[in-house]
N, C-alpha and C positions, 0 to 999 in steps of 0.2 A: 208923700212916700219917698224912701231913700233904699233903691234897689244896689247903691252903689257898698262899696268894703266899709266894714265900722274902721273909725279913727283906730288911733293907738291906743287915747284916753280910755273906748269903748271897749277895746277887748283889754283893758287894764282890768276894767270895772266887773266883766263878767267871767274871768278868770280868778279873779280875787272871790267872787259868789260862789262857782264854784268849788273854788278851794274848800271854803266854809260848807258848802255842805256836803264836800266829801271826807272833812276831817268829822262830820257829826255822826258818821256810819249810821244813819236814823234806819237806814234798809234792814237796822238789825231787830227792829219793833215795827214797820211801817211793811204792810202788804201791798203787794197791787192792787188791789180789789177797794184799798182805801183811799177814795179818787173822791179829790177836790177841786173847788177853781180856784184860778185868777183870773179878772176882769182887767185887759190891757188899759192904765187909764187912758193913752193916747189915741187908740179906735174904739172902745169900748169892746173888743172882744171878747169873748170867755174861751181859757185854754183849760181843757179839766188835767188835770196832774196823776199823776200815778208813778208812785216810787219805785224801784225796781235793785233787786239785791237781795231779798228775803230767800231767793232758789239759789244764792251762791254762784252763779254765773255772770252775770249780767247786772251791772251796777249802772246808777242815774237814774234820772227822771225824763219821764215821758210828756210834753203836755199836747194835749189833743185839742184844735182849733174847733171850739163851737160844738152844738150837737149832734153834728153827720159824725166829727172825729170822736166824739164821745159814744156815739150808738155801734160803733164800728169796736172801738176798743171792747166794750161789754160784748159783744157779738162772738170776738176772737177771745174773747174769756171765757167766755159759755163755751166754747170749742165748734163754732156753727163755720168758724170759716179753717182751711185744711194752712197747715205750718207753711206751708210755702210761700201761700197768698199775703200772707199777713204783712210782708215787707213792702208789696206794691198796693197794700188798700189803704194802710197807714194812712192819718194824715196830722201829723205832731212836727211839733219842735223838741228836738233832745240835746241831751247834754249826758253822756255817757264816760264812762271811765276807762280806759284799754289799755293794753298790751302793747309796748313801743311799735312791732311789727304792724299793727293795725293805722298808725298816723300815715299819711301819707306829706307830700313834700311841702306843700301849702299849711296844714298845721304845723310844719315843724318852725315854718320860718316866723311863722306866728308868734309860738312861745321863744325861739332866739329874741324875736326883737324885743321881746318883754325881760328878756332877763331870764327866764324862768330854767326850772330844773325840775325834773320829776326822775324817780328812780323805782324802779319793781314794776313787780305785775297791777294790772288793773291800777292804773296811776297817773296815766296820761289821761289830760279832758279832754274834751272831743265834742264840737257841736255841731249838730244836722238839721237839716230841713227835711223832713220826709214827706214828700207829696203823692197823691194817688197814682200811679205809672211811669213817676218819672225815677229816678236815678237818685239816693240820699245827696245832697246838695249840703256845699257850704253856705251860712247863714252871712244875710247881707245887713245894712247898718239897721236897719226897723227890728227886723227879726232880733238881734245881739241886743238893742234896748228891753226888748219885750222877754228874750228867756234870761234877762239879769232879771228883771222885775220878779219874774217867775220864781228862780232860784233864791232870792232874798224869801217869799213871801213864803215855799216850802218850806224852807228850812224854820221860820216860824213856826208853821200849821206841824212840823214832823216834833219840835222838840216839845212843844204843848202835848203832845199826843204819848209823849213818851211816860208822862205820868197818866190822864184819860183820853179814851179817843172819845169821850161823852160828848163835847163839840164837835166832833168830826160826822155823828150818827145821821141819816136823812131823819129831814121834817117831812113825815110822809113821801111829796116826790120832790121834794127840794133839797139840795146839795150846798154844804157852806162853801162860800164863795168872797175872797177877801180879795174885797174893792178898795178903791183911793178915794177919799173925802178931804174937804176942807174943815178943819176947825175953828175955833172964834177967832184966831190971828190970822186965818188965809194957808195958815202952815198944810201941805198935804202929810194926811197922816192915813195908814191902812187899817177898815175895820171886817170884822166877821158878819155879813150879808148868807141871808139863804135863800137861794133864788131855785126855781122851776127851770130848766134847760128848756131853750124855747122852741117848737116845731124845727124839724129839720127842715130844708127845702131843696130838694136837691132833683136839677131839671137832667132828662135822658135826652139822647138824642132818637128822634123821630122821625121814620120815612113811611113815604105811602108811594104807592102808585099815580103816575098822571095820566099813563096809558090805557083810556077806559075798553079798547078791544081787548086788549091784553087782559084786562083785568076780567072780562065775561068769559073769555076765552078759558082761562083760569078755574075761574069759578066754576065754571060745566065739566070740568076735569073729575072723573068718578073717584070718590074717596075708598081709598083700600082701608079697611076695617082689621086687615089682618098686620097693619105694622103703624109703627109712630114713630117720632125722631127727635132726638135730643141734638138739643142745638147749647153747645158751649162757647166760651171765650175763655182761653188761658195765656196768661202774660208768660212772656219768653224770658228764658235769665239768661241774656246775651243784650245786655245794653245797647242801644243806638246812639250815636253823637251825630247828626249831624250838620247841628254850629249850636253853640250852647248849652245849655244842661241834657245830659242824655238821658232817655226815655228807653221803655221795656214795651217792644213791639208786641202784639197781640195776635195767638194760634183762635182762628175760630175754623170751629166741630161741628161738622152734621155726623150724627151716630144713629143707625137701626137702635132702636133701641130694646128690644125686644133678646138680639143677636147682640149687641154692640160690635157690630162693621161698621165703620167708616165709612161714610157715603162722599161725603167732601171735604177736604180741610185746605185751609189759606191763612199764609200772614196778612198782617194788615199794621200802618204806623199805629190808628188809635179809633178805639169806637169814632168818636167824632168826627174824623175826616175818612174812614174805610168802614162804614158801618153799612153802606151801601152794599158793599162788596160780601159781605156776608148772608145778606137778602138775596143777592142775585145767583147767589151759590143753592140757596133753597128753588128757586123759579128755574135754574137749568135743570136740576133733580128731577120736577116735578113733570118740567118739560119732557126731559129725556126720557122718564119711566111713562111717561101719559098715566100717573098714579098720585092722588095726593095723601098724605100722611092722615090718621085718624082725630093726628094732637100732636104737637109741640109744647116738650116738656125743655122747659128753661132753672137753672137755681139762683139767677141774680136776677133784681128787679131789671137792671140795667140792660139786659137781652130780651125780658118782657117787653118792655118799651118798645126797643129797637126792631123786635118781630110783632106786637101788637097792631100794629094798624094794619099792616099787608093781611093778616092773617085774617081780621074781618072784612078786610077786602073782598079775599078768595074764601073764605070759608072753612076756617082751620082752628077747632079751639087750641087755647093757650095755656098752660099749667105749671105751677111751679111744685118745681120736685127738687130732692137732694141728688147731687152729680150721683150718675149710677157707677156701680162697681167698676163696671169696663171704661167710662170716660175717666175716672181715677186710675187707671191703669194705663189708659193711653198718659193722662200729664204726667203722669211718676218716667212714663217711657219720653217724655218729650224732653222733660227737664235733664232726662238725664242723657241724654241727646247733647242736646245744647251746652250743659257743662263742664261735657271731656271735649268739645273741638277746641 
């Protein structure tokens, strides 16, 4: 693996790909919705692709690592996840077209050393790393080999399509996917493959209790029948840096839910490392009220997990529900919080 800057030669190659599929304006027959792969030959990954420019705002292509980034794209197609989220669930490589005010100083010295010149709106290339909670990210030398492969093999699959998308259609649940092969001289040449998107597998993070007083203690705690609580996590749009790529800290929400009051809220850097602290936020509640909840209703698997085990611990069913009206009104109040400091 090569986490380090692509060469010169590298971003020659994929600035030049670029070019070529932005001279093809294929976004003017090509939907989003018409998502293909490519298989990296160098890991064997699959990134699904999805074009972008048919709404006239938003030009490039998207490609989505594997089937979590795949299931997640469809998800935020279907409208299951709210516009805000979309930027920190992402998990693609892009190559997008902007606005000179949108380059910042590192793409600029980029295309100087290349020579290059772009002129107008939506015209400068732009390539990202977009990861689950972190900060869009400039692309390192693996990444630049893998979205030129990408870019060469859309702009195939976009200009075939501009007479049928008949090869573009699923096989039932399989998706064409243009992989790298050897032919009879060793030469690698790209062919049309339809493959099955393979199970996701995607692990939460998991706590329980080790304090078994605590935990009967808990458990004899009478359940109020007359309230429940909705337990959130929402990512903050106030980036953190600090050393490295910067990340999107996390608001987690105890909500009445009934009332939608506020019972607790706390920052945290990232499930993974403050997921504890979100737990313990429900055990002083429950403490301080000597009352436990009738149900904890969550909308991402990923706070299912995280309150799961505690919960059959003590004795607390767990449910997934859509964010209620009131915790969309506290994150429309938070983000817009955090926006105007």
């Amino acid at each position: 693996m090569n986490n380090g800057l692509p060469t010169l030669e590298e971003w020659k190659l994929i600035f030049e790909a670029g070019e070529q599929f932005k001279q093809s304006v294929c976004w003017d027959w090509m939907g989003e919705g018409d998502v293909f792969g490519v298989k990296c030959p160098e890991t064997g990954e699959i990134y699904y692709c999805s074009i972008m420019g048919s709404g006239g705002a938003h030009f490039g292509i998207a490609a989505y690592r594997g089937t979590a980034g795949l299931n997640f794209f469809f998800e935020a197609l279907e409208g299951q996840h709210v516009s805000s989220e979309i930027m920190y669930g992402q998990n693609c490589l892009m190559c997008s077209f902007e606005d000179r005010e949108m380059m910042v100083k590192e793409d600029l010295q980029v295309i100087k050393s290349l020579g290059l010149k772009f002129r107008g709106r939506k015209q400068w290339t732009q390539f990202r790393d977009y990861s689950p909670g972190l900060y869009p990210w400039f692309i390192n030398a693996d990444q630049c080999k893998i979205l030129t492969h990408i870019l060469q093999q859309a702009l195939q699959v976009a200009m075939r399509c501009r007479e049928s998308k008949d090869h573009l259609y699923r096989r039932g649940d399989k998706l064409l996917v243009r992989t790298q092969q050897k032919d009879a001289t060793g030469k690698a040449v790209w062919e049309d493959s339809y493959l099955t998107p393979q199970p996701s597998e995607i692990s939460f993070t998991v706590f329980q209790l080790q304090d078994e007083v605590l935990v009967r203690k808990l458990k004899n705690i009478k359940t109020d029948n007359s309230y429940a609580v909705e337990a959130e996590i929402l990512y903050v749009p106030a980036p953190v840096q600090e050393e490295g790529r910067p990340y999107y800290p996390m608001f987690c929400v105890l909500m009445e839910r009934k009332e939608g009051i506020v019972l607790a809220s706390e920052m945290i850097p990232q499930i993974e490392s403050g997921g504890h602290i979100f737990l313990s936020m429900l055990l002083e509640n429950i403490a301080d009220s000597e009352r436990k909840p009738s149900a904890i209703y969550v909308s991402k698997p990923a706070i299912k997990a995280l309150f799961q085990g505690l919960c059959e611990q003590i004795g607390i069913p767990i449910h997934n529900a859509p964010q209620s009206k009131a915790m969309n009104e506290f994150r429309v109040g938070m983000e817009t919080h955090f926006r105007s400091r």
